[in-house]
N, C-alpha and C positions, 0 to 999 in steps of 0.2 A: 716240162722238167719239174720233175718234185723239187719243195723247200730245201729239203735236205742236202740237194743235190745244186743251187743256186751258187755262182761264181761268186767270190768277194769283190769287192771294187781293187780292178789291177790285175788282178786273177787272171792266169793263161785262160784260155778256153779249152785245153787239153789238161789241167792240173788236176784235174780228179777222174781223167777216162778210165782209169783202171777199176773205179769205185762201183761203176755199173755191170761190172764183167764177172762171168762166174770163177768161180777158184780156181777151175781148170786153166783159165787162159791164163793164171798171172803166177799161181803157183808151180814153179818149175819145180821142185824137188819131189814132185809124186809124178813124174817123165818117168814114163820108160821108154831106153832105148832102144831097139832093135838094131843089134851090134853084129853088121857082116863080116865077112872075112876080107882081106885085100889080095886072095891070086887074084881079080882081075883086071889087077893096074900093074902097070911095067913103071918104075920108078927111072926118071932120064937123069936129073941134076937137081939140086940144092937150087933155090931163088930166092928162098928169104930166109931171115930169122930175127925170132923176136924175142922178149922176154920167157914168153909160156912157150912160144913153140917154133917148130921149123918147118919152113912152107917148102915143097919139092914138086918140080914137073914132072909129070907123070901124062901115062897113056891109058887109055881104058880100051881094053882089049875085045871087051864084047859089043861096048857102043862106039866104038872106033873115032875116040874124040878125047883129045886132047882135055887134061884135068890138073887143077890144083890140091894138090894133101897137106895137110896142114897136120902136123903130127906133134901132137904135143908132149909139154914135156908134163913130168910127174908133178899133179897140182890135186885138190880137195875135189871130189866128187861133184859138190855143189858147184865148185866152177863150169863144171862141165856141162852140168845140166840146165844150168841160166844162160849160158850160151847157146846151146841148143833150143832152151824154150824160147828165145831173144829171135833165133835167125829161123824158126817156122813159122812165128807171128809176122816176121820181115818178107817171107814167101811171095812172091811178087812184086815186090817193092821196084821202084824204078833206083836205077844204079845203084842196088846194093846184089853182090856176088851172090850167085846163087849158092844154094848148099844140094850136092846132088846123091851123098851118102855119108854112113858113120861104118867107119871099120876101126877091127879091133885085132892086132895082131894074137892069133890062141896061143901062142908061145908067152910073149912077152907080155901081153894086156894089153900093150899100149894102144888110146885111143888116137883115132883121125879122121877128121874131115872131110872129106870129099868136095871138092868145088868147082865151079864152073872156071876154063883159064883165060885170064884176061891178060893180053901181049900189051903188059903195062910197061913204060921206060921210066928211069929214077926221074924224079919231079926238078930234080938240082939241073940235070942235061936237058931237059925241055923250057924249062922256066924261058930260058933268055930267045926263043924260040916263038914264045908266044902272043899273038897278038894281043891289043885294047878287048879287041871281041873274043879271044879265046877265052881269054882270063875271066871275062861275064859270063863266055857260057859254061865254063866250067864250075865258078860259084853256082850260078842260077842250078847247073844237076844237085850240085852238094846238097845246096836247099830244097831241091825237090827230093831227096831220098830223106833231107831231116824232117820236112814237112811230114813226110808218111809215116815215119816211124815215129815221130812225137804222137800223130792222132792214135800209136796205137798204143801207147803208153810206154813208148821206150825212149832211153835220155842216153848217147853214145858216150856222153862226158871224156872223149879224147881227141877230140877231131883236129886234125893236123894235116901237113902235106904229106906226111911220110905215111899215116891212114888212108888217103885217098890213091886209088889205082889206077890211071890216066893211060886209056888207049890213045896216043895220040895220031895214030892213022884216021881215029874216026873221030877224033877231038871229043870223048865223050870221057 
């Protein structure tokens, strides 16, 4: 490791990974996105909603598999793209939701997500459900997907139970 590049005393060891990386990996606002259309999803019901946007189950008609769309609502461009650049970096990551497309309605504009769907139950109906060991192994995931995405220079700075998606069939 170059001088330049030396931790301070206390220093993460993830606090400057972005520093060695070229500008493509960390600069999100030169993304282009490759914005499809949505006939191939069948929209079933509403399942979430949050500040920026509204999550719906959905069908995917050509890969015959169940999907989440997360359809946001009207936010700055940049939002858009830091999120996108955030969750292709995250691509593989253990227990972070997959992303499996970007559509764009050509009427409306509006963008969305595509995602992988996880048959999560609210965290408040499980909680009192849960064992001494559930409750470890469910930390110890959290920290295996913070682990991955700190080496990759991402900081979620929200992390909560209402963030977290708990299949609890598979305790994961």
């Amino acid at each position: 490791m170059s001088e330049s590049f030396q931790l301070a005393e206390g220093e993460h060891r993830y606090a400057r990974i972005n520093v060695s990386k070229p500008r493509e990996y960390w600069d999100y606002e030169s993304l282009k996105v490759e914005w499809n259309g949505p006939d191939k999803y069948e929209v079933e019901r509403r399942i979430g909603r949050g500040k920026y946007s509204d999550v719906f189950l959905a069908y995917d008609t050509e890969l015959c598999r169940r999907v989440s769309i997360k359809v946001l609502k009207p936010v700055k461009k940049k939002k858009i793209l830091r999120e996108l650049k955030i969750l292709k970096i995250l691509k593989g990551c253990p227990n972070i939701v997959e992303l499996y497309d970007t559509v764009r309605d050509p009427n409306s504009k509006i963008p969305s997500f595509v995602f992988e769907y996880i048959e999560a139950s609210d965290f408040r109906s499980l909680f009192p459900y849960f064992s001494d060991l559930d409750v470890r192994n469910i930390i110890y995931q959290v920290l295996l997907a913070l682990e991955y995405a700190h080496s990759r220079g991402i900081m979620h700075r929200d992390v909560k139970p209402n963030n977290i998606c708990i299949d609890f069939k598979q305790k994961k």
